[in-house]
N, CA and C of each residue as an Amber inpcrd file, in Angstrom:
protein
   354
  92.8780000  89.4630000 115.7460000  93.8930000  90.3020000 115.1270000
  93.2550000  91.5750000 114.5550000  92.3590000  91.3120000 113.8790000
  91.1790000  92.7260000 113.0380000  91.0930000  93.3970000 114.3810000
  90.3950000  93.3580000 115.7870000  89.7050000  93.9780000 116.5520000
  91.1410000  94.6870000 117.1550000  92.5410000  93.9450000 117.3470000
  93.4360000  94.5600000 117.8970000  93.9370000  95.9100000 116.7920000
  93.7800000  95.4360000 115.7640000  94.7660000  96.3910000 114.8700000
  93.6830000  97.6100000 115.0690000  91.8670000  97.1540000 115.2370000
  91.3800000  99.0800000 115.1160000  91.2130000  99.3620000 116.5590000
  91.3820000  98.6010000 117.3830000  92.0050000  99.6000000 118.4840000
  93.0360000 100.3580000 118.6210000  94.1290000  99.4890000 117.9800000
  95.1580000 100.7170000 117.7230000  95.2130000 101.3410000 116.8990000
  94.2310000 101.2830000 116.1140000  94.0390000 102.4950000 114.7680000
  93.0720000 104.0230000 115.4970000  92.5450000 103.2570000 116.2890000
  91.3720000 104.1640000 117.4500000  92.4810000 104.8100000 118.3390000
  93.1540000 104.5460000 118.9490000  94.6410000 105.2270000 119.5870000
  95.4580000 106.0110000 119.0400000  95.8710000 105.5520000 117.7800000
  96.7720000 106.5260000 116.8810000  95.9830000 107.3110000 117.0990000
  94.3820000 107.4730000 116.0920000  93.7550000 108.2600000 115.6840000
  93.6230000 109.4550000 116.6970000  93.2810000 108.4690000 118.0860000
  92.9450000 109.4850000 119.5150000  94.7870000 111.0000000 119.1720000
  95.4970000 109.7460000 119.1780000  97.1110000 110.7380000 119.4060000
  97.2100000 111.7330000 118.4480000  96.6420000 111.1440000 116.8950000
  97.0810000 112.3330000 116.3150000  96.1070000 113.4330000 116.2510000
  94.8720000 113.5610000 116.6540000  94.1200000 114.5210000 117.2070000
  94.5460000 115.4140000 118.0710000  95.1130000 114.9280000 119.0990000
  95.9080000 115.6330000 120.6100000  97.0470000 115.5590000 119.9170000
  97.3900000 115.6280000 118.5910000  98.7720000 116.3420000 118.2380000
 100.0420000 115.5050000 119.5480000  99.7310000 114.3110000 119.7230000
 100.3950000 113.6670000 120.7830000 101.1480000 112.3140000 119.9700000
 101.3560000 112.1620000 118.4160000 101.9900000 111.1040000 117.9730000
 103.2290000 111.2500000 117.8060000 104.2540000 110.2590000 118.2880000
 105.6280000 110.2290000 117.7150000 105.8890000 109.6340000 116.9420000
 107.1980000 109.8860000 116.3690000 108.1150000 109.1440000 115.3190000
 109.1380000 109.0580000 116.1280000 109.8360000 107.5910000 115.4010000
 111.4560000 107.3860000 115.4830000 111.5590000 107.1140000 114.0610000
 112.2940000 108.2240000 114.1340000 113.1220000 107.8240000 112.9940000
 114.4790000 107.1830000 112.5780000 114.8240000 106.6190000 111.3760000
 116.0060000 105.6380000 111.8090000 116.5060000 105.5590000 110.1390000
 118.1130000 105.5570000 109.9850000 118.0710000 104.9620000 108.8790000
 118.2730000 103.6470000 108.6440000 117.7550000 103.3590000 107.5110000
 117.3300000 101.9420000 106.7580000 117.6850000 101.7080000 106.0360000
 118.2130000 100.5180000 105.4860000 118.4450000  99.9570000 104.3900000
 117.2600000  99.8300000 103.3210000 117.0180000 100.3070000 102.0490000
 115.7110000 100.2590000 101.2070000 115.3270000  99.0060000 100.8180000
 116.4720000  98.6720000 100.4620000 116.2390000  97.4680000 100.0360000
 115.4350000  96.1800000 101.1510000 116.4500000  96.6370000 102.4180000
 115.7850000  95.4310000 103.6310000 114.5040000  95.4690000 103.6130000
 113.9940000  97.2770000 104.1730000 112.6510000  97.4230000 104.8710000
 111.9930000  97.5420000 102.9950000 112.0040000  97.2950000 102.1370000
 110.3460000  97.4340000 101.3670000 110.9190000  95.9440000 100.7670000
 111.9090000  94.9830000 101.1640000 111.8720000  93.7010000 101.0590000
 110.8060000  93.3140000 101.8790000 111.1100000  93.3090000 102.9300000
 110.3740000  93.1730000 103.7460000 108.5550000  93.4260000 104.1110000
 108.6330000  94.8080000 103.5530000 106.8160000  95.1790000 103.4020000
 106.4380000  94.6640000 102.2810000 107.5910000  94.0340000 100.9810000
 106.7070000  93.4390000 100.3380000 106.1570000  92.1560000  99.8720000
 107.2430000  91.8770000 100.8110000 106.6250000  90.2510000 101.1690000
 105.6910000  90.0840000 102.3260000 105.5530000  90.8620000 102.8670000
 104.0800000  90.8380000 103.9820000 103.1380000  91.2350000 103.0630000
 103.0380000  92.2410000 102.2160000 102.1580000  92.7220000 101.2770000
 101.5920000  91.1230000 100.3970000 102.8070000  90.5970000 100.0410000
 102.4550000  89.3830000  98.6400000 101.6060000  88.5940000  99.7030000
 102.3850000  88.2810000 100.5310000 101.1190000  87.0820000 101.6190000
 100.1140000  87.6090000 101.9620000  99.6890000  88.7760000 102.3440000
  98.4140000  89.1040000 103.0210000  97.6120000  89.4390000 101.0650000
  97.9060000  89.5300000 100.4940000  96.9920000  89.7220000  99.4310000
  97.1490000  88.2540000  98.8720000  97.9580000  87.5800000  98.5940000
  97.5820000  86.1690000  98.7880000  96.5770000  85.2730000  99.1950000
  97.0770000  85.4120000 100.9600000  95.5420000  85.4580000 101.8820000
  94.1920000  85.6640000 101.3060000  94.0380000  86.7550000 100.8290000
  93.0480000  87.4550000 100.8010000  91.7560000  86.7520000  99.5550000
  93.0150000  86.2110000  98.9230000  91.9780000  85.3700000  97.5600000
  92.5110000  85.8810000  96.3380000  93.6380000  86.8930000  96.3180000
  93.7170000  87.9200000  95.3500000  95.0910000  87.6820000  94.5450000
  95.1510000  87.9200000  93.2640000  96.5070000  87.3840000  92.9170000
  97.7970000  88.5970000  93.1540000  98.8710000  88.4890000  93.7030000
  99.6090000  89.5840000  94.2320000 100.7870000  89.5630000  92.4870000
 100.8390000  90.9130000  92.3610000 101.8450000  91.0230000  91.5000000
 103.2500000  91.9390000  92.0110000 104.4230000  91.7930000  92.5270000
 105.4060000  92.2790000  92.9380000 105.9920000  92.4560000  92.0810000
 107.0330000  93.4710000  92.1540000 108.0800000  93.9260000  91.6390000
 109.0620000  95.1570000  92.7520000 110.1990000  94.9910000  92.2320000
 111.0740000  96.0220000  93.0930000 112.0270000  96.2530000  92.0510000
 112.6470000  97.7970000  91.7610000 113.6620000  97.9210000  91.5950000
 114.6320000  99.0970000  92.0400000 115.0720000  98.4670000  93.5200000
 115.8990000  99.3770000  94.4450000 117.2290000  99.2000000  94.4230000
 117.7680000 100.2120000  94.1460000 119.1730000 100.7100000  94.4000000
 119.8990000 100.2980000  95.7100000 120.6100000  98.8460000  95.2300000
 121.4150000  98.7680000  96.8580000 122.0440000  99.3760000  97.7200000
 122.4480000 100.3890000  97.3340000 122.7120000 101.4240000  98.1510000
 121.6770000 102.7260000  98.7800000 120.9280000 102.3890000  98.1620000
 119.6410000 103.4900000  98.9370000 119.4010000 103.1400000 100.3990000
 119.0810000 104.7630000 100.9570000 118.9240000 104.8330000 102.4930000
 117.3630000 105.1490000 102.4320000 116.8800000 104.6910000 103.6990000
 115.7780000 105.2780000 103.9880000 116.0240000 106.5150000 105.1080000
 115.3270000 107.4170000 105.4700000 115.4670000 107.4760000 106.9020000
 113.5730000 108.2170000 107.3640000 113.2050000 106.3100000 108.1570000
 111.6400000 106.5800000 108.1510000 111.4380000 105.7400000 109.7740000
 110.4910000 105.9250000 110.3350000 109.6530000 105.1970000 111.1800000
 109.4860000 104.1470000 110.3410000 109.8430000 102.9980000 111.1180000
 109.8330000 101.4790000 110.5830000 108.1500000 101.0400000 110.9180000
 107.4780000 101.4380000 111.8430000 106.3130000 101.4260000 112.4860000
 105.2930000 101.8940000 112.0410000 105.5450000 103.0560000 111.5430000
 104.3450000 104.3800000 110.9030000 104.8620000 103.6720000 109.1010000
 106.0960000 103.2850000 108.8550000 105.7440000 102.9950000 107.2210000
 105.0170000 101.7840000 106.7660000 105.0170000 100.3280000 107.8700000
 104.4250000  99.5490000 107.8780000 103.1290000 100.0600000 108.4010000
 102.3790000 100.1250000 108.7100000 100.9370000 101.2130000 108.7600000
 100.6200000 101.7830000 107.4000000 100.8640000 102.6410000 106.9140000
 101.0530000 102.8650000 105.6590000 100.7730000 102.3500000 104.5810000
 102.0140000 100.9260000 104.3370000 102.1250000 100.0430000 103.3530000
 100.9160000  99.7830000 103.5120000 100.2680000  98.8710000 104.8360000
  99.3240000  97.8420000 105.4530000  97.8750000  98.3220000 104.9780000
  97.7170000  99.6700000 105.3740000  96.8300000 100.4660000 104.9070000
  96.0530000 100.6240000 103.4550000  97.3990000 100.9650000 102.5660000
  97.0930000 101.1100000 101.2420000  97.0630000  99.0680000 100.8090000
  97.5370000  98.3680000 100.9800000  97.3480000  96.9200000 100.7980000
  95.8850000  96.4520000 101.3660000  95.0350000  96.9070000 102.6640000
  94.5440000  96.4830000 103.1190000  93.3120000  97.3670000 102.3070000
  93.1810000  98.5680000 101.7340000  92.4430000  98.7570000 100.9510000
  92.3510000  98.7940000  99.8830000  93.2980000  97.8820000  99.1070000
  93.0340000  97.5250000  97.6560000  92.5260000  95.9640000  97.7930000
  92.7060000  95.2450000  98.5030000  91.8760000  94.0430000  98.6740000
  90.5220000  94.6390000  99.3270000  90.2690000  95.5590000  99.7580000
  89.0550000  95.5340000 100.1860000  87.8660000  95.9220000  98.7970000
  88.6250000  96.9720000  98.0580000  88.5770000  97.3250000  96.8150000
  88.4520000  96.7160000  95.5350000  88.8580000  95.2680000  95.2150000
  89.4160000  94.6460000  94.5220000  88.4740000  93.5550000  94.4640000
  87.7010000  93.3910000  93.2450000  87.1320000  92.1760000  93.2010000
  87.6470000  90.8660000  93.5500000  87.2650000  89.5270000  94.2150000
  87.7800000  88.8530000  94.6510000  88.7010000  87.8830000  93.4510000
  89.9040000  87.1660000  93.5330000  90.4840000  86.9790000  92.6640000
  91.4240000  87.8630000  91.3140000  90.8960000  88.7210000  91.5700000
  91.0760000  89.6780000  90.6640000  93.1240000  90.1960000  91.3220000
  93.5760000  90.4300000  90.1170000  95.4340000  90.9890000  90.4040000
  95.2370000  92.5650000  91.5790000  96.4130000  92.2280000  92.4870000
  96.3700000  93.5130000  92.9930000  98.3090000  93.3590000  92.5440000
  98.8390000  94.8990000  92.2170000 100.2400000  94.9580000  91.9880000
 100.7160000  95.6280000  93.2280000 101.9530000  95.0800000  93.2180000
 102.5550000  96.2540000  94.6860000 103.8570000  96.6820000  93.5130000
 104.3500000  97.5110000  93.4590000 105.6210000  97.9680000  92.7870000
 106.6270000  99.1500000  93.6010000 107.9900000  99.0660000  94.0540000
 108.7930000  99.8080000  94.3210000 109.9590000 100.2350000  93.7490000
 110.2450000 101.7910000  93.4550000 111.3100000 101.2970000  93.1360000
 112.0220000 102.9990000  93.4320000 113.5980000 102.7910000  92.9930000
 114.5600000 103.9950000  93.3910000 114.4660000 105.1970000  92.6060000
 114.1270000 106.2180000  92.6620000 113.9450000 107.5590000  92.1370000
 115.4290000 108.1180000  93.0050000 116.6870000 108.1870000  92.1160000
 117.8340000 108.4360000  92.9910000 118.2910000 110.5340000  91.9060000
 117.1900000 110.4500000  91.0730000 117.0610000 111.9490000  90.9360000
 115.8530000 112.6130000  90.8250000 115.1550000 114.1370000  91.6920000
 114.0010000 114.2640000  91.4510000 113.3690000 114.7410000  90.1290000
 114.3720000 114.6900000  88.9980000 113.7990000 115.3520000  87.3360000
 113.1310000 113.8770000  86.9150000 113.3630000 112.8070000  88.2460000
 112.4820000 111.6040000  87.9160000 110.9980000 111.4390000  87.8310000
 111.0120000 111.9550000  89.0990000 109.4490000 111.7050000  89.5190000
 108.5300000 111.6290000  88.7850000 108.5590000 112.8650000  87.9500000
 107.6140000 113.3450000  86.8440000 107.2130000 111.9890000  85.9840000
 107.7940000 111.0760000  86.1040000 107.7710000 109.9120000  85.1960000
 106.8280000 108.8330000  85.9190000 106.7540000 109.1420000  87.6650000
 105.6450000 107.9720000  88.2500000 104.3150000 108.7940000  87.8600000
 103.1300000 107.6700000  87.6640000 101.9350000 108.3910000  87.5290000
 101.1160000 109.2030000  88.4210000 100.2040000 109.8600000  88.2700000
 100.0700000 111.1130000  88.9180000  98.8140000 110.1460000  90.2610000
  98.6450000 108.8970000  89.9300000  98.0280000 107.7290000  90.9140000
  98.8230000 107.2380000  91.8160000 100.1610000 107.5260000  91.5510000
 101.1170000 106.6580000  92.5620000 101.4390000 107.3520000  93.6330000
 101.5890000 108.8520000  93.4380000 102.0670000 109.9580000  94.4920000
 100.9250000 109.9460000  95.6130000 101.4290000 109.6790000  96.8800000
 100.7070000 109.7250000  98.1260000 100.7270000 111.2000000  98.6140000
 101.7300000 111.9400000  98.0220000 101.5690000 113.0970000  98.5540000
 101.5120000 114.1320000  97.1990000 100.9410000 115.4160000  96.9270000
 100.4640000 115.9880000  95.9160000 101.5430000 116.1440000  95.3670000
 101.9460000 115.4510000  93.9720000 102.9820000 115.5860000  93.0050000
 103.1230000 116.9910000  92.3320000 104.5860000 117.4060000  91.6660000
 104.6980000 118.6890000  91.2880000 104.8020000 118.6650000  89.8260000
């Protein structure tokens, strides 16, 4: 499973070099898809030896509209390097939740933003 996933990490990588990667994009239910990544998240850090701490608090009515493919990558990514990160046994947290105005944001920490916060 390890040797398949960095071959296709070696492929992406090849595509997004040659500017040759796609998206589909799609809308989503929020609640389904980061139900979903975060219960793959709790088991694979589980797995791992590590104690998983979850939380969600999403707005049932929130949409996504993301690559279901490229956000699991993502999630997998940032999960797969905080156990790598993470002394063994030691808590890793996953937390999600609905920012349904942006005078919010300002309120997640300036550690949580994947992309440069304003």
């Amino acid at each position: 499973m390890m040797l398949t996933t960095l071959v296709d990490d070696l492929a992406q990588a090849s595509r997004v070099t040659s500017q040759s990667l796609e998206y589909r994009f799609y809308e989503h239910s929020a609640v389904e898809v980061f139900t979903d990544l975060l219960n793959q998240g709790e088991f694979h850090i589980a797995q791992s030896g590590h104690r998983a701490v979850v939380s969600a608090e999403i707005a049932e009515n929130a949409i996504l509209i993301v690559d279901p493919y490229r956000i699991q990558q993502v999630v997998s990514n940032l999960i797969n390097n905080s156990i790598r990160h993470t002394p063994m046994g030691q808590e890793i947290s996953i937390s999600c939740r609905t920012c349904l105005k942006e005078e919010l944001l300002p309120l997640i920490p300036d550690w949580v933003c994947l992309f440069p916060c304003r």
